[in-house]
N, C-alpha and C positions, 0 to 999 in steps of 0.2 A: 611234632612237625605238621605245620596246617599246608593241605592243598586247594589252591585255586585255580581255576576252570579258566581262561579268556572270554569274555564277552560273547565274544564269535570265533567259533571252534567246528570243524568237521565238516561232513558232505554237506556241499552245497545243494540246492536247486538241480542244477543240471547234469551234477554225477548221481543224485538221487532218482532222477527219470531214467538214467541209463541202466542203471541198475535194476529199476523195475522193469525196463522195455524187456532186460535179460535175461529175467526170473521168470516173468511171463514167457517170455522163449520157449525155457527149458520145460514149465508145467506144460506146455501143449503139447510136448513130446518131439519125435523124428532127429532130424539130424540140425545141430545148431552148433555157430564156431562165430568168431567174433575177425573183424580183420584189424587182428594188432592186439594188445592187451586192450581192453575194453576203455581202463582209467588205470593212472597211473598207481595203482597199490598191489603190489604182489600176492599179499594172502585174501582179498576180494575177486581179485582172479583166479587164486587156483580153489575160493569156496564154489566158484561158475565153474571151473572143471570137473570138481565134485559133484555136480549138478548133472552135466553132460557138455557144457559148455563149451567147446574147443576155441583156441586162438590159433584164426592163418595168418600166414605172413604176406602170403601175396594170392589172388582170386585163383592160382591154378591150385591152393590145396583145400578148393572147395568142390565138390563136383557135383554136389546136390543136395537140397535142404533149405534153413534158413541163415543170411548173412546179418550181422548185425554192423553197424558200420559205428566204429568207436563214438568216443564223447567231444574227441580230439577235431573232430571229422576228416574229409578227404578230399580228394581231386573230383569233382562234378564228374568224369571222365568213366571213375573206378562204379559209380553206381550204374550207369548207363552200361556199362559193360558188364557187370553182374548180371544186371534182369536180362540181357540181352541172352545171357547164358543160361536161363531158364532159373535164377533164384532168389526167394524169395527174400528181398529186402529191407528190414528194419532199419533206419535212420535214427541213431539214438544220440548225432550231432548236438552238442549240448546249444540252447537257444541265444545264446552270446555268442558263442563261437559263428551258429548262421548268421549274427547280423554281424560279425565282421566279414564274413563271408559275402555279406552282401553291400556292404560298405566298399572293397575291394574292388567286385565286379564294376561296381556302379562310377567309382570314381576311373579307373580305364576306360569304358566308355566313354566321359566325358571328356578323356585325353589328358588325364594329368598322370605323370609322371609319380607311379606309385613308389612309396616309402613305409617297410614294414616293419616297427620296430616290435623286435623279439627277437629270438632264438634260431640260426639259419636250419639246426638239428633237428626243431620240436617239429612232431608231426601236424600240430595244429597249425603250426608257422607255414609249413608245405602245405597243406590245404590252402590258406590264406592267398599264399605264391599261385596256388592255380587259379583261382578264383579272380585274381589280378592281370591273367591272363600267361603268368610264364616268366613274367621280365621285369618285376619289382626289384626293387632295392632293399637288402635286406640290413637291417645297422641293429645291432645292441644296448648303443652307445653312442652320443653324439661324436665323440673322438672316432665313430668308425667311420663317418661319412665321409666320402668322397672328395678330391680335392675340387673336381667336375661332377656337379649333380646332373642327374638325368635329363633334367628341361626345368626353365623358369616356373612353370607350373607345376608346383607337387600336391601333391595330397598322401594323404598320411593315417595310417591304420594301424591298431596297436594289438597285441596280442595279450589275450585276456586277459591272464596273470600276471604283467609286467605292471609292478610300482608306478604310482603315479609320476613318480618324481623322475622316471627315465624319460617319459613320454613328454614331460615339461622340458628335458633336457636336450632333445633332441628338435623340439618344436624352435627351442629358443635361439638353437643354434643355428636352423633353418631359417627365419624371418627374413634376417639382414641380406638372405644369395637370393632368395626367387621374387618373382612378383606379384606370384600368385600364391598363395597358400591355401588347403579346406582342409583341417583333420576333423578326423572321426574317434573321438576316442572311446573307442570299442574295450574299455577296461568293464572285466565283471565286479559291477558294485558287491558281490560276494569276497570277492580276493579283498578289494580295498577294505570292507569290514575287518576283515582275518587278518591284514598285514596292520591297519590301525593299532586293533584292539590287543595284538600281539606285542607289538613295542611299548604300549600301555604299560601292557604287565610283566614284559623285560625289566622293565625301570624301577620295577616294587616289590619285584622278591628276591631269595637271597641264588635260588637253582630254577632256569625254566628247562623243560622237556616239551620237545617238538616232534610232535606222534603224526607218521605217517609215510610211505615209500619213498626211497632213497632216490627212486628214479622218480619221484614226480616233484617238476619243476615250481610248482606254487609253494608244496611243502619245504624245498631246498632254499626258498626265496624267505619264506615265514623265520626259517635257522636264519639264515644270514641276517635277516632284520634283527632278531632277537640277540644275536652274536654283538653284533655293533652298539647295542646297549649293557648286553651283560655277558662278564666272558665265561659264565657258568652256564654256557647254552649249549644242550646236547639233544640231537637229534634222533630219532631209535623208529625203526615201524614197530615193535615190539614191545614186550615186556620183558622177553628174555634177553634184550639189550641193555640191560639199567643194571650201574653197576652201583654197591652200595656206597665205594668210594666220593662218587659225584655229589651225597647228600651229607657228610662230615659237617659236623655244626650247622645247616642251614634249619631255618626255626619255620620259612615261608617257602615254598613250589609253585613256581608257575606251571602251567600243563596246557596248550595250545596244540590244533592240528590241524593239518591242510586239507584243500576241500575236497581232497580225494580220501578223506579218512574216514569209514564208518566209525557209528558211536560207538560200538561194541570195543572194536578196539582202541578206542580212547580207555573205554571203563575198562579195561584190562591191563592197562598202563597206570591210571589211579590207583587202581586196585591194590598194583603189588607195591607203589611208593608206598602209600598206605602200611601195607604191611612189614613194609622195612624201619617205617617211623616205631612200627606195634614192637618190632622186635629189639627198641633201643633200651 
């Protein structure tokens, strides 16, 4: 049984700075807690707990130390109110994220009636909303929009991870109501690599595996890409998720991960197909 890697696989760019903003943290010592799981992957946060790391939920289970503000980012509101509380804060806001962050801001000021498409849940989508001022629009999906759009003028910001092909769907559906149209599309050309290069290699092998946290949304988006071309797509942050049954005659492996997946645990995922093929 041969395995193949996707093209583009694993931490990006901007969960790669966060992770070192947090390493570095914790080597300086004192008291360090992050506000939120830092990136979406459960066993890269609890190796930061390991560390000393703590994740708060909200600025009162900090009372002193260093904060580190996710990858996700936040409300301009929650840093301001941190230092204000005497602590010291780390911005570890991934650098896509701040420019739709600043995309947001910039198009409210200019008074167009903002349009965010993403997720109303994801925290980075809540940042986005604050940074918009409070009173965007939030859609998934052109079928979510409005029968009444907010004003002839919209502009329109995407949330990093969202497939290209929503944000086309959502633009296209927009042209024909306003008059005025400006998007920003704020997609990370990291995702677009990883969702490409992943359906690439949906299409050419016989089992893919999508390595990376169940709660994080880029990696839940990479499964479903890879679902829609092969229905042998299984998702796992683990290796102690793979079941041998999933590989029964398959001769090729695809192995793809989302950009919150260190490489480590990608090669722990290889590792043990690997070793499953070894024991046929």
């Amino acid at each position: 049984m041969k395995v193949i890697v996707a093209r583009h696989a694993g931490v990006c760019y901007g969960v790669e700075r966060a992770l070192k903003l947090a390493g570095e943290a914790a080597s300086a010592g004192g008291s360090v807690a992050t506000l939120g799981p830092l990136i979406h992957n459960p066993q890269a946060v609890a190796a930061l707990q390991e560390r000393g790391v703590g994740v708060a939920s909200t600025l009162d289970d900090v009372s002193a130390g260093t904060l580190i503000i996710r990858s996700h980012g936040v409300d301009p509101a929650v840093i301001v109110e941190a230092e204000s509380r005497g602590l010291d804060v780390i911005d570890a806001t991934c650098p896509f994220v701040s420019a739709a962050h600043t995309c947001a801001a910039d198009l409210a000021a200019a008074g167009y009636a903002v349009v965010i498409v993403g997720e109303s849940d994801h925290p980075e989508v809540e940042g986005i909303l604050a940074h918009a001022g409070g009173s965007a629009l939030i859609v998934q999906h052109a079928s979510d929009l409005p029968a009444r759009l907010p004003g002839r003028k919209v502009g329109v910001v995407v949330q990093t991870t969202q497939p290209p092909a929503v944000l086309q769907e959502v633009v296209a559906a927009l042209l024909p109501r306003v008059s005025e149209l400006r998007v920003c599309n704020t997609i990370c050309s990291a995702t677009a690599k990883r969702q490409a290069s992943a359906a690439e290699l949906a299409e050419t092998v016989d089992v893919i595996v999508v390595v990376g946290g169940h709660n994080s949304g880029n990696t839940t988006r990479l499964a479903e890409i890879c679902l829609a071309r092969n229905p042998r797509t299984h998702h796992v942050e683990t290796s102690e998720e793979l079941d041998e049954s999933w590989f029964r005659d398959a001769e090729v492996v695809g192995v793809t991960a989302g950009a919150s997946t260190p490489d480590e645990q990608i090669r722990g995922v290889i590792d043990a197909i690997e070793a499953l093929a070894a024991d046929d």
